[in-house]
C-alpha atoms as an extended CHARMM CRD file, in Angstrom:
* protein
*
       101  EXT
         1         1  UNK       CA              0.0000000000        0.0000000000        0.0000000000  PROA      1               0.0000000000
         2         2  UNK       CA              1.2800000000        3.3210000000       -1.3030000000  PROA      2               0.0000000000
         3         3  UNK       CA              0.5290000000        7.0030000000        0.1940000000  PROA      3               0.0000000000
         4         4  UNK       CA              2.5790000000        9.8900000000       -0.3680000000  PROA      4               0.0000000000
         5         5  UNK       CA              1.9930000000       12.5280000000        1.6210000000  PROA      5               0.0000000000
         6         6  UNK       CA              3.9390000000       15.8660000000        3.1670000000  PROA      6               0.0000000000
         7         7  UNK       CA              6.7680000000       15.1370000000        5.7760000000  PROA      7               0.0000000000
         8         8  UNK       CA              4.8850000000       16.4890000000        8.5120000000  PROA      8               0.0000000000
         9         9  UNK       CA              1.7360000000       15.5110000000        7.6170000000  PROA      9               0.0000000000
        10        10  UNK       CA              2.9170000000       11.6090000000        7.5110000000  PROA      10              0.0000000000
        11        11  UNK       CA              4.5210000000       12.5100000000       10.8650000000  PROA      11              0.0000000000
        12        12  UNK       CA              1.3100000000       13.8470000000       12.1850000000  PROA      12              0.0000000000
        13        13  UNK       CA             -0.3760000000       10.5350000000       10.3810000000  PROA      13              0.0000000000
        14        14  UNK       CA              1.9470000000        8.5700000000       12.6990000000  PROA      14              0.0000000000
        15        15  UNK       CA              1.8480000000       10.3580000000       16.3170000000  PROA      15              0.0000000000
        16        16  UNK       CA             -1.5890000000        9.8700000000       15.6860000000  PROA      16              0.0000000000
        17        17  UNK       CA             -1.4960000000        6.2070000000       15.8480000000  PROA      17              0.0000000000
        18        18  UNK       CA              1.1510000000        6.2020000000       18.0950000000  PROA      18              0.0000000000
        19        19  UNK       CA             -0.9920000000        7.6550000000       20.9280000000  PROA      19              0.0000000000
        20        20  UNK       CA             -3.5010000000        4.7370000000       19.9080000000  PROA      20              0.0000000000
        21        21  UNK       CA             -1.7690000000        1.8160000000       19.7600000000  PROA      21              0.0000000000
        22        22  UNK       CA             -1.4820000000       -1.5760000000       22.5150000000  PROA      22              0.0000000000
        23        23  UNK       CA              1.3620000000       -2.6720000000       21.3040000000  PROA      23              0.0000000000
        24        24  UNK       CA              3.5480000000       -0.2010000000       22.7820000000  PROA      24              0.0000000000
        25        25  UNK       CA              6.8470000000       -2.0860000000       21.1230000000  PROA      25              0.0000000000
        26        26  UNK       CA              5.1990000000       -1.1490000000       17.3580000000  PROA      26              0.0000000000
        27        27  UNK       CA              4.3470000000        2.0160000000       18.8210000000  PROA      27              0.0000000000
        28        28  UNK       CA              8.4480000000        2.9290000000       19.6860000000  PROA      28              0.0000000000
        29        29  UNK       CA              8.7920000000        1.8960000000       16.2080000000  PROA      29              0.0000000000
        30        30  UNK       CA              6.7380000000        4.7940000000       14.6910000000  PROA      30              0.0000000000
        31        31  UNK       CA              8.0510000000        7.1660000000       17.0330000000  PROA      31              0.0000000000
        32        32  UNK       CA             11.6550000000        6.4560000000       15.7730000000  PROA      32              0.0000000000
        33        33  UNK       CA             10.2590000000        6.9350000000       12.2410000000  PROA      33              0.0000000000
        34        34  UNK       CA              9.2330000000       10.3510000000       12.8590000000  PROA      34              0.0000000000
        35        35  UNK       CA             12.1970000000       11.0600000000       15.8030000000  PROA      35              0.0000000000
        36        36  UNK       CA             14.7390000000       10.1270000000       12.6820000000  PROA      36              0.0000000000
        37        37  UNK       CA             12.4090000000       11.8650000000       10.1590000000  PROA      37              0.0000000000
        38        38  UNK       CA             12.6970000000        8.1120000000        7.8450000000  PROA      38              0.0000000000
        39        39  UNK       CA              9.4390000000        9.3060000000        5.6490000000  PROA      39              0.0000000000
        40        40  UNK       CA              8.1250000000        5.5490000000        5.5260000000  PROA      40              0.0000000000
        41        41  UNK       CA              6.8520000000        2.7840000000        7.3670000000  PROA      41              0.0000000000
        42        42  UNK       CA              6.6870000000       -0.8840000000        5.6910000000  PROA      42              0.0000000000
        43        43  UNK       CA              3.1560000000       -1.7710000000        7.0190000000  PROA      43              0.0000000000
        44        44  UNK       CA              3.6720000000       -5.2080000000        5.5820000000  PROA      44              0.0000000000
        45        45  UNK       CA              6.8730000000       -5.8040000000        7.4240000000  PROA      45              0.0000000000
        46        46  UNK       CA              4.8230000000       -5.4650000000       11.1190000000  PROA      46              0.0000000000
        47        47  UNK       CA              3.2910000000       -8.3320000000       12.6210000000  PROA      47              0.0000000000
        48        48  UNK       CA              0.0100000000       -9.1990000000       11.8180000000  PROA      48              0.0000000000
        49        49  UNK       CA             -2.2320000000       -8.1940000000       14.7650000000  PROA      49              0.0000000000
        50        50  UNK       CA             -0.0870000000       -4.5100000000       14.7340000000  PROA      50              0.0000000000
        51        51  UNK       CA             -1.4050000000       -4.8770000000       10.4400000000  PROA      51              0.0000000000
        52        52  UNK       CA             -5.0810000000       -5.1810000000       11.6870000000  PROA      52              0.0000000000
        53        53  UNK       CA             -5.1830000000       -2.1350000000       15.0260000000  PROA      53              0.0000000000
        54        54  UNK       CA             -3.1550000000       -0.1410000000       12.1710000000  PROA      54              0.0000000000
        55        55  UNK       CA             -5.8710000000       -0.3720000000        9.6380000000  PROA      55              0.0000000000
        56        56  UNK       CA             -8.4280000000       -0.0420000000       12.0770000000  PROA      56              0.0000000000
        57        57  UNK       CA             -7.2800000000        3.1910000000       13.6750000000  PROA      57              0.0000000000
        58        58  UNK       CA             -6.9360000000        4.7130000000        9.8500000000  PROA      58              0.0000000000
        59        59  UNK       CA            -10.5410000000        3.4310000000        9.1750000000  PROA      59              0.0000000000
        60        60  UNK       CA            -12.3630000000        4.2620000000       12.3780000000  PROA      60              0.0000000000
        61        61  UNK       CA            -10.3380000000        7.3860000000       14.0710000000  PROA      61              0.0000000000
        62        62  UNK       CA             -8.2310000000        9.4970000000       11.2020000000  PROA      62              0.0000000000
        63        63  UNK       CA             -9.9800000000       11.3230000000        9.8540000000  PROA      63              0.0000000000
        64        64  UNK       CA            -12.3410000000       12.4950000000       12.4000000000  PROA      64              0.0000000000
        65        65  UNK       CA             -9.2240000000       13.1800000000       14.1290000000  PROA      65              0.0000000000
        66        66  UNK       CA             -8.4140000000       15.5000000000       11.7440000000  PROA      66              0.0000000000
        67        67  UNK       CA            -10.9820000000       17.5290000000       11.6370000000  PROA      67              0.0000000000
        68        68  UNK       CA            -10.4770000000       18.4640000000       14.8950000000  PROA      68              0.0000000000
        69        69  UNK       CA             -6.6640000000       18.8830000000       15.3550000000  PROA      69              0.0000000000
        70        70  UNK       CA             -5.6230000000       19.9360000000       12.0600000000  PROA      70              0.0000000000
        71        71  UNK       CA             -5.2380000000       23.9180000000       12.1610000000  PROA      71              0.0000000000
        72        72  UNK       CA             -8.4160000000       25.7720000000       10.4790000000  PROA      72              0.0000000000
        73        73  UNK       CA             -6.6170000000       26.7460000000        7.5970000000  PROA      73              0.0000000000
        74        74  UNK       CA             -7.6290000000       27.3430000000        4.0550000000  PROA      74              0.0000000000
        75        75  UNK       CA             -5.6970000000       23.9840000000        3.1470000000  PROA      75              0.0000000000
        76        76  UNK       CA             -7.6280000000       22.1760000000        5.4780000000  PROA      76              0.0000000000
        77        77  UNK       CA            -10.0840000000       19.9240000000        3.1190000000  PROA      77              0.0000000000
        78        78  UNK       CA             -6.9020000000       19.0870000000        0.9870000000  PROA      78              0.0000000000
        79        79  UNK       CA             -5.4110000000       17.7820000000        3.9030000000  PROA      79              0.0000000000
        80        80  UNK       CA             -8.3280000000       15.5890000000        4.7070000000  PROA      80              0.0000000000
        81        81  UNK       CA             -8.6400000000       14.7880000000        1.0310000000  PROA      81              0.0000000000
        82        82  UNK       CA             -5.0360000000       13.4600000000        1.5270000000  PROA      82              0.0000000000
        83        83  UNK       CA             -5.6950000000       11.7670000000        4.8270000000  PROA      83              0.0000000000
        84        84  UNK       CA             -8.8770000000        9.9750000000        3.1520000000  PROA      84              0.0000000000
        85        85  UNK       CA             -6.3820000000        8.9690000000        0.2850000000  PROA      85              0.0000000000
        86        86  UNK       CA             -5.0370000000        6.9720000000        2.7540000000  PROA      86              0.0000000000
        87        87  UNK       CA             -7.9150000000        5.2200000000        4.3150000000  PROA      87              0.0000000000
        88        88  UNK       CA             -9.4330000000        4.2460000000        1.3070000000  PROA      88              0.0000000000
        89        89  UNK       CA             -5.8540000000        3.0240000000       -0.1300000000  PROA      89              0.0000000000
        90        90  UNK       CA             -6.2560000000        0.4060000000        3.0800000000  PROA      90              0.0000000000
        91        91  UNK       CA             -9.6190000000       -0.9670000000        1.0380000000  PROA      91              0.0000000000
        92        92  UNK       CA             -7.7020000000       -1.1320000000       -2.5090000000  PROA      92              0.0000000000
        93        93  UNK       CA             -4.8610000000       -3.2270000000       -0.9190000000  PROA      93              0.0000000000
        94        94  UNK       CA             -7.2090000000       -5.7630000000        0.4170000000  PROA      94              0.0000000000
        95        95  UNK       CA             -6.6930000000       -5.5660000000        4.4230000000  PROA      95              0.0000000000
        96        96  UNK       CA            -10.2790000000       -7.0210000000        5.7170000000  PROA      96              0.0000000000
        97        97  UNK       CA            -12.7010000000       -4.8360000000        7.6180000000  PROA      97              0.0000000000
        98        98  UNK       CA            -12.6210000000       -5.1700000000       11.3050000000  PROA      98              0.0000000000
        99        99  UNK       CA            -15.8480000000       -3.8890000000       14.0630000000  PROA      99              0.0000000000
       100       100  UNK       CA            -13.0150000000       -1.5410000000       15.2430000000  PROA      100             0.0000000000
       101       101  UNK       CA             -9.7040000000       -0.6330000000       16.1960000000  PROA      101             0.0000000000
């Protein structure tokens, strides 16, 4: 699954599940991504069950999230236009719906 996106809008995309996640092991992952500013994360290469809360956070919490953190700027929809990109690029490549994160 590809999703390009802004440096600090993929860092925002990833303290955003960071704050979310039970696996707090995967979670010290992400924050090294964005601490070391690496620009990508391998979603394949994580265990499955870290694959499944992943996808379910995107689908069920993003971008309702940002609506209501991202500044009220005139940019604003095309950020959430980017952010929804990325949810529905988790229904292209296949990962199965889940109740919830």
């Amino acid at each position: 699954m590809d999703w390009t996106a802004t440096g600090g809008l993929f860092d925002w995309t990833l303290e955003f599940l960071i704050s979310r996640l039970s696996n707090r092991a995967i979670a010290g992952q992400l924050q090294e991504i964005v601490d070391n500013n690496l620009g990508s994360l391998w979603l394949h290469e994580l265990p499955g069950s870290a694959q499944q809360e992943i996808i379910g956070h995107l689908r069920n919490g993003l971008i309702s999230a940002g609506e209501e953190q991202l500044p009220d700027t005139e940019q604003k929809r095309v950020v959430l236009g980017h952010l929804q990109e990325l949810v529905d690029a988790t229904h292209a490549a296949g990962f199965p719906e889940r109740s919830g994160p």
